[in-house]
C-alpha positions as CSV (number, residue, x, y, z in Angstrom):
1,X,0.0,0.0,0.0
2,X,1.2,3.4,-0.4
3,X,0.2,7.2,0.6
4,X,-2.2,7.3,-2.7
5,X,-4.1,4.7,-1.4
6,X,-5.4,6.2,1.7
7,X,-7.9,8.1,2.2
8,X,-9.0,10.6,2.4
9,X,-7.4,10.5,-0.9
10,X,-7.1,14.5,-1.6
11,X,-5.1,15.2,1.3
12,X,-2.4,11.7,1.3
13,X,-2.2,12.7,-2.5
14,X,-0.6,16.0,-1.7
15,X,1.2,14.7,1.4
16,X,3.1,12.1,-0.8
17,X,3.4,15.2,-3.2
18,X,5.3,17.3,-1.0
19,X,7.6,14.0,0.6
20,X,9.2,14.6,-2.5
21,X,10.2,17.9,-2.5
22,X,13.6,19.2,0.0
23,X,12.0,21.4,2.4
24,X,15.5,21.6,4.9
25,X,15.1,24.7,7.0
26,X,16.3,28.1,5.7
27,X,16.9,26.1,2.4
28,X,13.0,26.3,0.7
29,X,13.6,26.9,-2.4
30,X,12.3,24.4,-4.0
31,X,9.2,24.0,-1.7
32,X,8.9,27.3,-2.8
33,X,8.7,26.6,-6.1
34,X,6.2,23.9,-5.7
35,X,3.7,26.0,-4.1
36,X,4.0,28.7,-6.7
37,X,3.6,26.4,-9.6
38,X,0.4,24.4,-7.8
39,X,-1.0,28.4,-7.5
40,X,-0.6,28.8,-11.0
41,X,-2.1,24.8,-12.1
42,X,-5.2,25.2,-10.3
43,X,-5.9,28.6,-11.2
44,X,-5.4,30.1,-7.6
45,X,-4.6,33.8,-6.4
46,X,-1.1,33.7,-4.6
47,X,1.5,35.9,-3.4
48,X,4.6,35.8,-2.0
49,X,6.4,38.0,0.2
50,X,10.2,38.9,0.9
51,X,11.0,36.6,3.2
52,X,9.5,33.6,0.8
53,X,6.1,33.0,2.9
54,X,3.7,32.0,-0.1
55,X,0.0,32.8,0.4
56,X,-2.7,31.5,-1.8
57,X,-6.1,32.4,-1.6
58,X,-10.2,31.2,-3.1
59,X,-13.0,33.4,-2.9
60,X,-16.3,32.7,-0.7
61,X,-18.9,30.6,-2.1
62,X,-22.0,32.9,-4.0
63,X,-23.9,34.5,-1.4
64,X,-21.2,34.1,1.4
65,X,-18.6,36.8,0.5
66,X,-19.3,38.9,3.9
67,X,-17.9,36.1,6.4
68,X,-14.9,36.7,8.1
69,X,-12.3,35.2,6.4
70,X,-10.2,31.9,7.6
71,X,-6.6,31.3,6.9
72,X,-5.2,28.3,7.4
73,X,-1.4,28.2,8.1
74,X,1.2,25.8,7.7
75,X,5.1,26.1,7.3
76,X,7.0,24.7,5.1
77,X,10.6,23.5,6.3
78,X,11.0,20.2,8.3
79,X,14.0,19.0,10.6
80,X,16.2,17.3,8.9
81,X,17.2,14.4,10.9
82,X,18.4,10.8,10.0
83,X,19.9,7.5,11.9
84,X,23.8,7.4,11.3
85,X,24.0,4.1,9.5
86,X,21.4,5.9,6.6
87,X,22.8,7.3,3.6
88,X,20.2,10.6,2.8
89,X,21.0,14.0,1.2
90,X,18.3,16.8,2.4
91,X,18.8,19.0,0.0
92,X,18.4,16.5,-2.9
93,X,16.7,13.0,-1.9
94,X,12.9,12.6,-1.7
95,X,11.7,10.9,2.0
96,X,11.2,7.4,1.4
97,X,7.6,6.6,3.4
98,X,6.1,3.4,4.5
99,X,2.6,2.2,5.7
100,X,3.1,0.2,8.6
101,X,0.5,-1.0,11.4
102,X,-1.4,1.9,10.7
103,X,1.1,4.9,10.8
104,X,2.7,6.5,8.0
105,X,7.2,6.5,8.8
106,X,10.2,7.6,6.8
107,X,13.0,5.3,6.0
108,X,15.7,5.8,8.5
109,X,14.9,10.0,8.7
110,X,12.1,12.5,9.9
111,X,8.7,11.8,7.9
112,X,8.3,15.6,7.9
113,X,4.7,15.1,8.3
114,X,5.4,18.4,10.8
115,X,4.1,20.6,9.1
116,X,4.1,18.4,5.5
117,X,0.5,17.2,6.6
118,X,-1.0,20.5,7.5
119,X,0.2,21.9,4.5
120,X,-1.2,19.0,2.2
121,X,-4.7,19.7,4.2
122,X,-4.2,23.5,3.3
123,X,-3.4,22.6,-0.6
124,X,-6.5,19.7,-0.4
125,X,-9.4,22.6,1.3
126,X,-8.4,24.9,-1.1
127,X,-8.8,22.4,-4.2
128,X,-12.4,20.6,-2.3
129,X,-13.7,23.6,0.1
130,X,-17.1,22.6,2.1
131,X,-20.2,23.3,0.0
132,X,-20.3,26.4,2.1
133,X,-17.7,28.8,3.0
134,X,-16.6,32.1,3.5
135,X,-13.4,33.5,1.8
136,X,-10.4,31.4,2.8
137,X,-6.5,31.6,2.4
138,X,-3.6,29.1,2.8
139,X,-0.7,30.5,4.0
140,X,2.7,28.4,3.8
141,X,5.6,30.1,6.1
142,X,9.6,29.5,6.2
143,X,11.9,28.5,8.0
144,X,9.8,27.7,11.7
145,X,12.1,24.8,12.7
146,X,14.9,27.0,13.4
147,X,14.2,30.5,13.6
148,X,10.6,31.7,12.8
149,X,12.3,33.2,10.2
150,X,8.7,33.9,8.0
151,X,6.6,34.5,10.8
152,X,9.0,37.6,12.0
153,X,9.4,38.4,8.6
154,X,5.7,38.3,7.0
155,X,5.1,40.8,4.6
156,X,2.4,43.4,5.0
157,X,-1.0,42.2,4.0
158,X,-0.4,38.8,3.8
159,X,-3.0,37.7,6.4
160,X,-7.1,39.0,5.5
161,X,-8.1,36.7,8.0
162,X,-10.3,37.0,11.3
163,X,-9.7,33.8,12.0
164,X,-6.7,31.7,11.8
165,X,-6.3,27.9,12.0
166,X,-2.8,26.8,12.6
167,X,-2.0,23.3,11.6
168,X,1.0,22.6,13.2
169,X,-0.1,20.2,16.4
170,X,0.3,16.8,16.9
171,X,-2.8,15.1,19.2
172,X,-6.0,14.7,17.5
173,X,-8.9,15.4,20.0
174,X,-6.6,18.4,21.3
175,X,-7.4,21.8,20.5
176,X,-4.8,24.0,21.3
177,X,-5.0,27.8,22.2
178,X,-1.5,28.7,24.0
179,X,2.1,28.2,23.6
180,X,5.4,28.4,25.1
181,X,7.6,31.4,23.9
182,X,11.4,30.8,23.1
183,X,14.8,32.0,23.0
184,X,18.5,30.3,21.9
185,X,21.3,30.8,24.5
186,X,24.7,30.2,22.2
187,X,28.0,30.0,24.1
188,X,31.3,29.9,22.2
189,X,34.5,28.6,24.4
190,X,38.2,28.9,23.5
191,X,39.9,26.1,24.0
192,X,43.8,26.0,23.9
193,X,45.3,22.6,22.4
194,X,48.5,20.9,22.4
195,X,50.1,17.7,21.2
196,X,48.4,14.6,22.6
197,X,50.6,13.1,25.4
198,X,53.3,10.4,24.6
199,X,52.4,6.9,25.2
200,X,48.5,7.6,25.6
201,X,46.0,5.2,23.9
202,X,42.8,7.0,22.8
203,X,39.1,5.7,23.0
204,X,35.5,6.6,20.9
205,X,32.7,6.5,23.5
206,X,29.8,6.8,21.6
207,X,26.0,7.5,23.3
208,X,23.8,6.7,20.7
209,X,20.4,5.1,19.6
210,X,18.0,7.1,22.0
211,X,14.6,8.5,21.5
212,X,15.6,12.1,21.5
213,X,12.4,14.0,20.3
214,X,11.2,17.4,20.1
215,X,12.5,20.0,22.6
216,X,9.3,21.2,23.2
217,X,6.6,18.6,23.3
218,X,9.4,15.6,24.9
219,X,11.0,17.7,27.3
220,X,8.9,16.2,30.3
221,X,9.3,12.6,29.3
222,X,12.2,11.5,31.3
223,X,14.6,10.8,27.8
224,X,18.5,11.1,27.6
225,X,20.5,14.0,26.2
226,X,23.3,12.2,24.2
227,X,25.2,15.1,24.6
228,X,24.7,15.1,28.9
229,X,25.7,11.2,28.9
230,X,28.9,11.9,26.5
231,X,30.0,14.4,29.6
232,X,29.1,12.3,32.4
233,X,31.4,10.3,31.1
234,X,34.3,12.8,30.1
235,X,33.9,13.9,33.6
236,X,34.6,10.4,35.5
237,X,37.3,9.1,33.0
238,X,38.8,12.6,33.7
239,X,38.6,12.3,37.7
240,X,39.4,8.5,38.2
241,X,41.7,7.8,35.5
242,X,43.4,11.2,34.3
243,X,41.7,10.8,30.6
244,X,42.5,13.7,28.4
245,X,39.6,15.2,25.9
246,X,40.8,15.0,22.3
247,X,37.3,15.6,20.6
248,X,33.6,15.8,22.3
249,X,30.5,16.5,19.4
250,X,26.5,15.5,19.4
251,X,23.5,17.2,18.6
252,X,22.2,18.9,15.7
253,X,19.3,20.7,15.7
254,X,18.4,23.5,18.7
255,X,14.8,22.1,19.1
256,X,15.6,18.4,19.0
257,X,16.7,16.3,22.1
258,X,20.2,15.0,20.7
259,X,20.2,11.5,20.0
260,X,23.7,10.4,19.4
261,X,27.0,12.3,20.9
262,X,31.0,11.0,20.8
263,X,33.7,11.5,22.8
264,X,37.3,10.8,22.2
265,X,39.8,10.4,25.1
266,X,43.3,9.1,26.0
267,X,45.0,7.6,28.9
268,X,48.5,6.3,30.0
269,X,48.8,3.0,28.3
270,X,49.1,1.6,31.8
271,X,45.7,3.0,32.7
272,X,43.7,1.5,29.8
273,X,42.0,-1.1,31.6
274,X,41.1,0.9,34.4
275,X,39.3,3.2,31.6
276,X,37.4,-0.2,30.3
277,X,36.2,-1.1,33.9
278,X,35.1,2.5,34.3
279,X,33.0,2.4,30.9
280,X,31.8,-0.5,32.0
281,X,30.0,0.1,35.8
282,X,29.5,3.5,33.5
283,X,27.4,2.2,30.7
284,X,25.4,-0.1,33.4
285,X,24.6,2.6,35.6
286,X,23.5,4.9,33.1
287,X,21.4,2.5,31.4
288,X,19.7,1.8,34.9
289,X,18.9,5.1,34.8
290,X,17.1,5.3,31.5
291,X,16.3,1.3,31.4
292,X,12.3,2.9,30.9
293,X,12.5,5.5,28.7
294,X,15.6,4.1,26.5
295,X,15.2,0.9,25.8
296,X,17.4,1.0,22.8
297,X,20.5,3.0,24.0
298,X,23.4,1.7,23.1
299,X,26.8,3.2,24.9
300,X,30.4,1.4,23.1
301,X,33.8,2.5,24.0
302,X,36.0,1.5,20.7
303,X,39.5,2.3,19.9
304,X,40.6,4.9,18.2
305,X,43.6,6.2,16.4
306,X,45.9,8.7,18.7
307,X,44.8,12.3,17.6
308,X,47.4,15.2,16.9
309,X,46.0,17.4,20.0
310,X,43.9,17.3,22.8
311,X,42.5,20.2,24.8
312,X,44.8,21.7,27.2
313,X,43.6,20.6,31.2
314,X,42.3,23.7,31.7
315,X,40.6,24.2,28.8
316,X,39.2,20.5,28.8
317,X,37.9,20.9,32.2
318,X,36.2,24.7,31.8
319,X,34.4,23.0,28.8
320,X,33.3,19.4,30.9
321,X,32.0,22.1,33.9
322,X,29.9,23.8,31.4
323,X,28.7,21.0,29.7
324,X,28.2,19.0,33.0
325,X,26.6,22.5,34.6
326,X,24.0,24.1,32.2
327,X,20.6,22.6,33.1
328,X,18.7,21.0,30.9
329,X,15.0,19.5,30.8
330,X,12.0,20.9,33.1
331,X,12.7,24.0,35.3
332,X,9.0,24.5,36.3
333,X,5.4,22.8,35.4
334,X,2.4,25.5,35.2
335,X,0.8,27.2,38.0
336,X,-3.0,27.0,36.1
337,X,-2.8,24.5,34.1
338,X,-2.3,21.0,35.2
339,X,0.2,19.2,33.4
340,X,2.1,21.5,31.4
341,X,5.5,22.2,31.7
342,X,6.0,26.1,32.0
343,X,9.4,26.5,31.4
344,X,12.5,24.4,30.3
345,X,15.5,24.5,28.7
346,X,17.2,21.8,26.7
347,X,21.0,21.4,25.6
348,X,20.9,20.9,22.1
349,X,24.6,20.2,20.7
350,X,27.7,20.7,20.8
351,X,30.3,21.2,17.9
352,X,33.8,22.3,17.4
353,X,33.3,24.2,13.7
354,X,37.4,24.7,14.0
355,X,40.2,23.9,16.3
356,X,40.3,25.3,19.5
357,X,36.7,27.1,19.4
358,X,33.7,24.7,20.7
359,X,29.9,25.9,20.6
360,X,27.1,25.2,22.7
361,X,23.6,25.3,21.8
362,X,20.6,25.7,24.3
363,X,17.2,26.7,23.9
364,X,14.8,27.7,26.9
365,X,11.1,27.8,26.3
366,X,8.3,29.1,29.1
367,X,4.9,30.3,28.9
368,X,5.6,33.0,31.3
369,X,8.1,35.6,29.9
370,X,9.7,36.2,33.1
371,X,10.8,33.3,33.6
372,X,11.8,32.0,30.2
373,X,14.2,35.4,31.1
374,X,15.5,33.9,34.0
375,X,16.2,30.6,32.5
376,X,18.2,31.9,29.8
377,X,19.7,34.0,32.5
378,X,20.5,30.6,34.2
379,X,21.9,29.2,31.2
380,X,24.2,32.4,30.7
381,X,25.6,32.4,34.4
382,X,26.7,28.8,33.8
383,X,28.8,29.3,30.4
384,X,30.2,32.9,31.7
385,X,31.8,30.4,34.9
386,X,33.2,28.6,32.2
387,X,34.9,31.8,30.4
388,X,32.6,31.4,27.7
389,X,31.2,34.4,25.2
390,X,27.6,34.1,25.7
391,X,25.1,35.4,23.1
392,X,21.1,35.2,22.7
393,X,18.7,34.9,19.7
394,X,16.0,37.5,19.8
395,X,13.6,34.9,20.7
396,X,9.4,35.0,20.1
397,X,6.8,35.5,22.0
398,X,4.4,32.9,24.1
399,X,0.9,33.0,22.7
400,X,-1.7,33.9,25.3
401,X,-4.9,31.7,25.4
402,X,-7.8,33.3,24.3
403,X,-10.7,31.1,25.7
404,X,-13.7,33.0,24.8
405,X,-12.7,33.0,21.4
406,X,-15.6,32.3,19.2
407,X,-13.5,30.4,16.9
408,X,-12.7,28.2,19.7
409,X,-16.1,27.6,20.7
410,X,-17.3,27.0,16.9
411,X,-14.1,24.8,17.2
412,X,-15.4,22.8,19.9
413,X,-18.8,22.7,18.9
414,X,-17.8,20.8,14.9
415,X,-15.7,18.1,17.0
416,X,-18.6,17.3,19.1
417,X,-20.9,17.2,16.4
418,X,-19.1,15.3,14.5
419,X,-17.2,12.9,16.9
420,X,-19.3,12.6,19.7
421,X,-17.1,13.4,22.0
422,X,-15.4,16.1,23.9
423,X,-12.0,17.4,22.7
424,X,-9.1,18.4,25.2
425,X,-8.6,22.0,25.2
426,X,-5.0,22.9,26.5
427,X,-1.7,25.0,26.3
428,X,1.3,23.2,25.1
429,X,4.9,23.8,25.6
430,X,6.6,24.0,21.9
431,X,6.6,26.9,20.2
432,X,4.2,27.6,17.4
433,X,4.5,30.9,15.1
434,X,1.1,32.1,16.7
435,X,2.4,35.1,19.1
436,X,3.9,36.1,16.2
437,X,1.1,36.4,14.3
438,X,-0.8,38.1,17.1
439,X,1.7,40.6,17.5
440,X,1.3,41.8,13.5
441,X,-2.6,41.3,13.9
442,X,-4.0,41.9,17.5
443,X,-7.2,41.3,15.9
444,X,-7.0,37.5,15.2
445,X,-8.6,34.7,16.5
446,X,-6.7,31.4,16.3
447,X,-6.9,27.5,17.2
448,X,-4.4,25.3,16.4
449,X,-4.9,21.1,15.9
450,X,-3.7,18.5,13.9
451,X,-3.6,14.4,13.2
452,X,-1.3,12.7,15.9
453,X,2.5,12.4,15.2
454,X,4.9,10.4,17.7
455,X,8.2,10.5,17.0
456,X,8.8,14.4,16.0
457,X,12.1,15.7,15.5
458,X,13.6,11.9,15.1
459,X,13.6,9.2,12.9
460,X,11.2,7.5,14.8
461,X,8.6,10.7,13.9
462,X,5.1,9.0,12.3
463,X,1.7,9.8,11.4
464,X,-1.2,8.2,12.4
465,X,-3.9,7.3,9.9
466,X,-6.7,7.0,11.3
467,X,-5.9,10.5,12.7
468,X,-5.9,12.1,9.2
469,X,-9.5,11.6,8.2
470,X,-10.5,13.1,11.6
471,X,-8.4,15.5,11.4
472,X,-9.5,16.8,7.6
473,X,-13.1,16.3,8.8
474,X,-12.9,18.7,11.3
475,X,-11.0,21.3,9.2
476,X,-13.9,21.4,6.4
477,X,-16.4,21.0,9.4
478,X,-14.9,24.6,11.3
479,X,-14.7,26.5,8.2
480,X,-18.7,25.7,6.8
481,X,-19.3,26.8,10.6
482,X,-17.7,29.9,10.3
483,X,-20.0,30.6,7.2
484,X,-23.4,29.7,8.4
485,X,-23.0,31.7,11.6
């Protein structure tokens, strides 16, 4: 079976459209592309603005034209992640999909059904609209995963919209009308190296195969920063058996929970099987720890060919204290509502881009400003101890619920209807481009919901089928509410 074949057919036709097309972050071009030329097929009004956010828009059904209009927003960039054994070139290879057991996966990388499946929904509504509808508009944004980029940067104009349906969650039955806001702390360390130490042997410790996940949504689920385990054990081959650093990397993207991190070190010949016996009460320790949230983490010490430098002992240990230091997962859980996380903070990667200079990337999110300010403040203190050069992205804004929004309750009122059933209305701790939006247009009333993903951010990341159909229903269902009110 493939994506053609399931229904609802409109919707999984686009979806396996756009798995075709490399959508990396800050590199849409060709998504870009695509969207233009499906404007210009099906005979639609489009724009596109100076940041590359493509809008595309249908006039109301006869006799409808004075209801509000709807927008329906998606972005277009995915993380880009894949398993280290897989061969795959982002900027050039389509995803390879799979039906399995009822989901929808990728082939050893992210899916990118976030946001690839609420922008096939937006392409499908504006191609097979309700019977009934008000003027609607699709618009597609850039560059989301790793810096709002198009939301920031959205032209003048681009939204007509009242309302405005964001597509980006990932829990059918859950209506979403909050969010986290966010900011990327960035420290950058000097590091002085010298020749690696006569007579040393060097070892690989690799942390890898774990869940990892998105920043935002998997913070609270107990997982294993690669990139925390790699200088755990850094720190104890340092302290009991005088190991010197030659290399230390993991990590990749600054909303992901890094999956797989390495660390080369050396000892005295002489100490090499005090090193093994470490790794070894190591490795069982630490997968103790994790035994029920990582049941596929796999921690190897190999050997590995004696290096030209290593980091100088003061350097080596100013870098293990910060990486060892900086805090990372859950800092608070909400006040008001029960079972969100208000504020975290989440050590993305680490990378040495040239000899000598190592960079660390954080992100802290909270739904109160305050104190996402004080976690990056946290953050900072930390790296500054290590004699680090500390700098901050301009971050976005939190998106305040709105709960007597009449979208919502319109919202709320189709999934009943339709479902019998009550859906969840709740805040959630990733970041969507909504405060944005709100700040350009104070007017606007917005929801956000979607089919249900697992997995996001990872290779593991799927989409749920069943999900879909539920999930398109209740998008036609909303906007022929919003026209017969």
């Amino acid at each position: 079976m493939t994506l053609k074949d399931l229904e609802p057919r409109r919707v999984w036709m686009e979806f396996d459209a756009i798995t075709r097309v490399p959508r990396p972050s800050k590199r849409e071009g060709l998504i870009i592309e695509y969207l233009i030329d499906f404007a210009r097929r099906h005979a639609l009004e489009w724009e596109r603005d100076d940041a590359g956010n493509v809008v595309m828009r249908i006039p109301a059904t006869a006799g409808y034209e004075a209801v509000p209009t709807v927008t329906l927003q998606s972005h277009m960039d995915m993380v880009c992640e894949k398993r280290g054994d897989v061969e795959f070139d982002f900027d050039r290879d389509p995803i390879c999909t799979r039906v399995e057991d009822g989901w929808v996966r990728a082939e050893g990388t992210t899916l990118g059904a976030d946001c690839g499946i609420g922008m096939a929904a937006a392409l499908a509504l504006l191609l097979d609209p309700p019977t009934e509808h008000g003027p609607l508009e699709a618009l597609f944004t850039v560059d989301e995963e790793t810096g709002l980029t198009g939301a920031f940067n959205l032209g003048e104009g681009m939204i007509g919209g009242k309302y405005l349906i964001n597509l980006d969650s990932e829990d059918e039955g859950e209506i979403f009308i909050g969010c986290a806001g966010g900011v990327d702390t960035v420290a950058t360390l000097q590091c002085a190296r010298e020749a690696a130490p006569a007579g040393y042997v060097f070892y690989r410790f690799e942390a890898a195969d774990m869940l990892g996940g998105h920043s935002g949504d998997d913070i609270d689920k107990g997982r294993a920063n690669s990139v925390k385990v790699a200088a755990r054990f850094i720190a104890a081959a340092a302290a009991r058996c005088g190991a010197r650093l030659a290399a230390v990397e993991g990590g990749n993207l600054r909303n992901a929970i890094p999956r797989e991190s390495y660390a080369v070190v050396g000892v005295a010949a002489d100490r090499k099987e005090a090193l093994k016996e470490l790794f070894d009460s190591f490795s069982a320790e630490v997968k103790a720890e994790y035994h029920a949230t990582e049941p596929r983490m796999r921690l190897e010490l190999k050997s590995e060919a004696v290096p030209a430098t290593v980091f100088g002992t003061a350097s080596q240990q100013a870098l293990t204290d910060a990486l060892m230091g900086v805090a990372c997962g859950v800092i608070a859980m909400s006040q008001t509502v029960k079972g969100l996380v208000e504020t975290s903070t989440n050590l993305a990667s680490v990378k040495e881009p040239e000899a000598g200079r190592v960079v660390i990337t954080t992100s802290q999110r909270s739904s109160v400003d305050s104190a996402k300010v004080y976690a990056m403040q946290m953050v900072e203190s930390v790296f500054r101890l290590a004699g680090a050069e500390v700098a901050h992205s301009d971050g976005y804004p939190g998106w305040t619920p709105n709960p007597d929004s009449a979208l919502l309750r319109r919202t709320v009122e189709s999934y009943r209807t339709l479902f019998g059933s009550e859906p969840k209305v709740k805040a959630i701790h990733a970041g969507l481009e909504c405060g944005l939006f709100l700040e350009k247009y104070p007017h606007l009333e917005m929801v956000s919901f979607g089919p249900t993903m697992r997995g996001v951010h990872s290779p593991d990341e799927r989409l749920e089928i069943a999900s879909v159909d539920k999930f398109w229903r209740l998008l036609r269902e909303v906007v022929a509410a919003v026209a017969r009110e």
